[in-house]
Every structure is written in C-alpha cells, then in structure tokens.
Residue, then its C-alpha position, 0 to 999 in steps of 0.5 A: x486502469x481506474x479500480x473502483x474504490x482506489x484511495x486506501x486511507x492510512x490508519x496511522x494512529x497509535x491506538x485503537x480508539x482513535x483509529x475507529x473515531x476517524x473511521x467513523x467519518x469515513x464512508x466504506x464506499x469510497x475507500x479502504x483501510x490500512x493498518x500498520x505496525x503501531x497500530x496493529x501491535x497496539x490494537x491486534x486482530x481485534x480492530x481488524x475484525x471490527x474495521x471489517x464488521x463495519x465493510x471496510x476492506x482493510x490492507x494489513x500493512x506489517x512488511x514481513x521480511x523474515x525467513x521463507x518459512x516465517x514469512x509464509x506462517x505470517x501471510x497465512x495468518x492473515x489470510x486466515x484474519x480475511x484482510x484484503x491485502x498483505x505485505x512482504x518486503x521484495x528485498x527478502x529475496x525469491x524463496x521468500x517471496x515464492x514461499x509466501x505466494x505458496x503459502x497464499x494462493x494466486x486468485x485466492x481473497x487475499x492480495x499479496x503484493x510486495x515493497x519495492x523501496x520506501x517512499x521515504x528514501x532517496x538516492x543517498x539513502x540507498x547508498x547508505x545500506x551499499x545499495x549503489x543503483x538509483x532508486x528506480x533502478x532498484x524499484x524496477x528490480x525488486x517489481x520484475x522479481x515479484x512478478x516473477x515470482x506470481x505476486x499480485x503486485x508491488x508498492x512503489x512510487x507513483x514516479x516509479x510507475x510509467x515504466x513499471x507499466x511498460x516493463x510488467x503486466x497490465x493486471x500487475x497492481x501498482x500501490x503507491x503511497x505518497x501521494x498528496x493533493x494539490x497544495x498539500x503538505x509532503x510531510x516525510x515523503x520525498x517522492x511524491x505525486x497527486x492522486x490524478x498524477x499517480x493515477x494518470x501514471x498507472x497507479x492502480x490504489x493510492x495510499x493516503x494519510x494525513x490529508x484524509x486523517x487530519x481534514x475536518x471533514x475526511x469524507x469530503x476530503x475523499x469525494x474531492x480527491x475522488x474529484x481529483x482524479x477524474x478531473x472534475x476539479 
C-alpha cells in the first residue's frame, strides 16, 4: 500500500540552525521530518513547533523505553506537542506498550508505532545482549506483540517486511529506516534495501538521511527517489 507523501526525511543535525537550512530546501509536499535524541535535546519543542508552522508533518524519534508510567507521561506529551508520530521501543515490554497506547488513544492525531530491532545490529549483536533468535525472529516478535497491544505500527527493516505483511494487519504501518538509493552509500546501516524495494516489500514510510541531507539538491534528491518508487527511473 503506497501512502501518499512515504519518505520521512531524518534531521540528524546537532542543532537547530542547521536543521531548518536544510529544511528550507525541502518541499512539505513531498515529504516529512523526523527529529531525534541530539536534535531535540539541543533544539526542544521550540524546532517542533517551528518545523510545523512551516507544515511539516514531523515524526518525534526519541524511543521511549522506561517504566509504563513514565513512557505513557512521554507520549502524551507529545501528543500535546501535535507531532504526527511517536515512539517507544517494544522491548519495553506489554504494560508499557498498553500504558503508552492508553496514554494516546487509537485514531487519535498522533500515530504511535514501536522499534522492533535497530537497523544497525546484525545477529552477533543480538547475541551480545544474550538475545539468541535471528534478527528477524526477534523483529517478528516484538511486531506481533505491538499489534497485540493496539499500536499503529513498528519500525523495522524493509527485509523484515514481506513476512510482517503476512503475519500482521494490512493497516498495520511498516516504517522502515535504512533505506539507500541505488548506488548510495550504506553508511552504518547493515540491513539495507532501496526505496522501490521497501516499498515493493510492504513498507509503508521510508526513513531517509544523509542521501536527502547531504545532496546539493535535496528536493531534487526527493522527486528522484519519488521516481524511484514508481518505477519511472
């Protein structure tokens, strides 16, 4: 399922300036933003608010994973703070996942989705923190247990899709980060795909950095990713 508007551009800049000089490159009708630890705890609400006066849809990246109680005070909070999306990491466990989905009701303005495994560790990583299922293994645990608990979706990799399609809703959202353009870097990404791969996959919103954030035209960047996806290149 194409959504309309899928790449969500990552602001991964350690302050605010530099974040809204490269937003000013971008076009609001092509894609939306994320905002992450650095950037946030440098830049606070205040970039939030000033990302949205400019009507982008901004996706608050800051992977709560605390107490139920804790986690559910956060992503009211950023409800309150009008973000479009918001996260919690599914290792936190059931009552923190329900707490949070209590905290921020089903339909409501604000998605809430949950990290499954970072794109950035591979098996041995996995078995470093005595988790001793493959990746996907653990990646289709922690999907079926958000479903489970009512959340609008996960954050996974794209190569982790085909069989979360199978295994979960078709409105279930598949965000997916790691994603690199044919012939692009994979910078500190291990499991990667392109944007028409993710997509093609079941993907739903792609995750993309530095391809867009350090292109000399980053608008242009995203109309040939755009491209990409609906095979016209």
């Amino acid at each position: 399922m194409l959504i309309d508007r899928p790449v969500i551009v990552a602001l991964d800049f350690p302050d605010a300036s530099t974040a809204l000089t490269l937003v000013e490159k971008l076009d609001p009708s092509l894609c939306r933003v994320k905002v992450g630890k650095e950037l946030f705890t440098r830049a606070g609400p205040q970039l939030v608010k000033e990302l949205q006066k400019q009507q982008f849809d901004v996706f608050l990246d800051l992977k709560y994973h605390d107490i139920p109680n804790t986690v559910a005070g956060a992503v009211s909070a950023a409800a309150d703070l009008g973000v479009w999306m918001v996260n919690v990491h599914a290792s936190g466990g059931r009552a923190m996942l329900e707490a949070a989905r209590k905290a921020l009701p089903k339909n409501g303005d604000t998605l809430l989705i949950a990290v499954t495994v970072l794109t950035s560790m591979g098996a041995e990583d996995l078995r470093e923190i005595s988790i001793t299922v493959t990746p996907d293994q653990q990646v289709s645990t922690l999907a079926k247990l958000s479903s489970d608990c009512e959340l609008d979706g996960v954050v996974c990799s794209a190569r982790e899709t085909p069989v979360l399609r199978r295994e979960l809703a078709d409105d279930f959202l598949l965000v997916t980060p790691g994603i690199r353009p044919a012939g692009d870097s994979m910078d500190d990404q291990k499991r990667v795909m392109t944007p028409a791969q993710a997509i093609n996959s079941g993907s739903n919103y792609l995750v993309i950095g530095r391809p867009v954030t350090q292109a000399d035209d980053p608008t242009a960047k995203l109309r040939m990713i755009m491209d990409e996806i609906h095979g016209k290149n």
